[in-house]
C-alpha positions in Angstrom: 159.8 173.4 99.1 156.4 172.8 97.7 155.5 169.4 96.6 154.0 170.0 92.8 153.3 166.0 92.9 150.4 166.4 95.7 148.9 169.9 94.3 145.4 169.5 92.8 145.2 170.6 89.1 142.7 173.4 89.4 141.8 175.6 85.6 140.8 178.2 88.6 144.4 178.8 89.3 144.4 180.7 85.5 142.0 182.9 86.1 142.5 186.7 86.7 140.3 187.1 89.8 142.2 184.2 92.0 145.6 185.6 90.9 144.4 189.0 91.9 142.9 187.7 94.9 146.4 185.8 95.5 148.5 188.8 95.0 146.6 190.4 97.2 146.5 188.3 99.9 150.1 188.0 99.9 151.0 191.7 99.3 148.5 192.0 102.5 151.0 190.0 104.3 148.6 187.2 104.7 149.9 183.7 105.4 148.6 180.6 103.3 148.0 179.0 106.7 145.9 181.7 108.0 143.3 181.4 104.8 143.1 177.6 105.5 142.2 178.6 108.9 139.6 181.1 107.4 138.3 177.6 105.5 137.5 176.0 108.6 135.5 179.2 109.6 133.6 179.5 106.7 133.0 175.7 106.8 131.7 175.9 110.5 129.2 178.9 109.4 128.1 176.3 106.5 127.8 173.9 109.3 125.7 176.1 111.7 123.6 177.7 109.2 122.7 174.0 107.6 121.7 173.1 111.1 119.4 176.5 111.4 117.8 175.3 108.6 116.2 172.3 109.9 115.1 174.5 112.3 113.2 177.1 110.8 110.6 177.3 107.5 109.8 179.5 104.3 111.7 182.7 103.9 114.7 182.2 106.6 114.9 178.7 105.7 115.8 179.5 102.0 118.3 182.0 103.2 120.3 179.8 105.4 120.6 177.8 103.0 121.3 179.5 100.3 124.3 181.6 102.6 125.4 177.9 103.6 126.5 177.1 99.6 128.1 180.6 99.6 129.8 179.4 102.8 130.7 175.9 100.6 131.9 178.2 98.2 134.4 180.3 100.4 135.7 177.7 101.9 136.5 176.3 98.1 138.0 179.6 97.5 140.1 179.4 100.4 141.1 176.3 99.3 142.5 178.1 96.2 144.0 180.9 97.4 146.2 179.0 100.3 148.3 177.5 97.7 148.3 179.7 95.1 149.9 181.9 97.7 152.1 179.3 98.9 153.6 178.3 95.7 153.1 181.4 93.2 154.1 183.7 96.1 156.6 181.8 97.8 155.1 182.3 101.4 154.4 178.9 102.3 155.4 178.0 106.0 157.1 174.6 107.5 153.6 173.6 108.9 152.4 174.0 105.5 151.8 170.3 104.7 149.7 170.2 107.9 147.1 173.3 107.0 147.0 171.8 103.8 145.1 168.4 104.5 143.6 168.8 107.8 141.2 172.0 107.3 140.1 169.8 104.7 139.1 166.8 106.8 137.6 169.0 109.3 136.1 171.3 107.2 134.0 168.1 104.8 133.0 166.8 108.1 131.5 169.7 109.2 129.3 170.8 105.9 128.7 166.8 105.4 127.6 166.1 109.0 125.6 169.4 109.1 123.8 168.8 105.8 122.9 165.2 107.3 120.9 166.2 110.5 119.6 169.3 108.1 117.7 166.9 106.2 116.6 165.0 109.3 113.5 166.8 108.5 113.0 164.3 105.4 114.3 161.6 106.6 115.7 159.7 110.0 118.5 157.8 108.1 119.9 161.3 106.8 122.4 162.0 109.7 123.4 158.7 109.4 124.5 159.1 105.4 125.6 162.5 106.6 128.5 160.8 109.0 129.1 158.4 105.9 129.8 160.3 103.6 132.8 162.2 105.5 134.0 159.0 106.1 133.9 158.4 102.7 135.6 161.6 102.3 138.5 161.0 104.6 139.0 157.7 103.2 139.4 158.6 99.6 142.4 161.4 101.0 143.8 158.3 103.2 143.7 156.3 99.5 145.3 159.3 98.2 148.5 159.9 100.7 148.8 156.2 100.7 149.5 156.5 97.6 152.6 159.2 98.2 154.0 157.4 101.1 154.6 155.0 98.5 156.3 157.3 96.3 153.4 157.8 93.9 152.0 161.6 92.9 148.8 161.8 94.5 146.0 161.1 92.8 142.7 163.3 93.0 140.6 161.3 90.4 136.6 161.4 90.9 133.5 160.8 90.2 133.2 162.6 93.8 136.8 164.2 95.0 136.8 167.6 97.2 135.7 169.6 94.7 133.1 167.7 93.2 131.5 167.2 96.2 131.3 170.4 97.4 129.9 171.5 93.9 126.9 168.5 94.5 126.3 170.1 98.0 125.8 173.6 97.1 123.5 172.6 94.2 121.7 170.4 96.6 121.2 173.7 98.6 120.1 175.4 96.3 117.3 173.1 95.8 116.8 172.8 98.8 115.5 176.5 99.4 113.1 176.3 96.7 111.3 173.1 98.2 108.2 174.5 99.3 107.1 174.9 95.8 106.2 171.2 95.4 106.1 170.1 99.1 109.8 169.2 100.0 111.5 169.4 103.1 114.9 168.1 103.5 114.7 165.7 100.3 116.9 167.6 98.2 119.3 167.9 101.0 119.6 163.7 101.4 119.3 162.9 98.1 122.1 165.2 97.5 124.3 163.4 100.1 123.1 160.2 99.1 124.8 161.1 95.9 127.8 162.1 97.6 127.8 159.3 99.4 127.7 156.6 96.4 130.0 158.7 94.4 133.0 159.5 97.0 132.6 155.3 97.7 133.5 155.1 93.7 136.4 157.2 94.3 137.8 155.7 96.8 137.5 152.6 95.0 138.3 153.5 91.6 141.5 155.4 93.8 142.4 152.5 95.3 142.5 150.2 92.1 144.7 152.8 90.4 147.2 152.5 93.3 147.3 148.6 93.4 147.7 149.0 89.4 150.9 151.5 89.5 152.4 148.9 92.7 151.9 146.0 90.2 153.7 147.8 87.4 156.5 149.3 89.7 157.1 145.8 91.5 155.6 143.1 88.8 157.9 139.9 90.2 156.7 140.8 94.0 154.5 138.5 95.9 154.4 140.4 99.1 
């Protein structure tokens, strides 16, 4: 059985395309661990082509990186459709808890990472924020299934959870492929982390406090 308490409220869920794409998917016969798999791909293409990027200039540059945020993107969908499938469709599998947290580790540290040493260009200290901010990332989902091995709902409050983040790096892609029109190469790319960076380090916080608040309520005479 599905557990409703750590599903991400998602309005996208409502919509007529992902229920058609869902119903699809699962008339198709496809499993909802098979399209996290397909997440990872798309993630690693994101990787690779944000990587290319700080290899190349003008015209191929723009287009890596504009085909890495549609690679954010599908990896997002994919990270839709896996549940919707799952739950709405009834075709989730036993490993399902698995394929539902770990493409998403690997799959942040990849784009993170790879937008990191694709801003190298700009700056030396970009990698570095790069491998921060998946830290950052993993910690705020450790914050989060803390909080349900202590018997809490999870909690997926921002400024800078999954989807939040993803949506800041595929704008800062975006950017990114129009910087030679005032000079930039790689700036957009770390500021864009650097904002992920701060952000997901708020979450995890701001996570964290909420946790120690709902312990306090649920055990106020304990001193352990």
């Amino acid at each position: 059985m599905t557990d409703l308490g750590n599903r991400r409220p998602l309005k996208s869920r409502s919509t007529g395309w992902a229920k058609a794409f869902a119903r699809g998917l699962a008339k198709a016969g496809v499993t909802p661990d098979l399209i996290s798999f397909a997440g990872i791909l798309f993630a690693a293409v994101g990787c690779a082509l944000l990587l290319y990027s700080g290899l190349i200039q003008g015209a191929c540059r723009a287009a890596a990186l504009i085909l890495a945020g549609v690679c954010i993107q599908l990896r997002l969908m994919c990270n839709l459709l896996d549940g919707m499938v799952a739950v709405e469709h009834a075709k989730g599998s036993p490993y399902g808890p698995i394929w539902n947290e770990l493409p998403d580790r690997i799959a942040d540290a990849l784009l993170l990472v790879g937008a990191g040493y694709a801003a190298a260009t700009a700056c030396d200290l970009a990698p570095t924020v790069g491998w921060l901010a998946t830290a950052l990332a993993i910690l705020t989902a450790y914050v989060r299934e803390l909080g349900r091995g202590l018997g809490f709902d999870a909690d997926f409050c921002g400024p800078m959870a999954k989807p939040h983040r993803m949506a800041a790096l595929t704008a800062a892609c975006a950017v990114a492929a129009l910087e030679p029109l005032w000079g930039w190469r790689g700036e957009a790319l770390f500021i864009g982390l650097a904002i992920i960076a701060a952000g997901t380090a708020l979450t995890a916080a701001r996570r964290t406090l909420r946790l120690a608040k709902a312990l306090k309520a649920k055990n106020p005479t304990s001193l352990g």
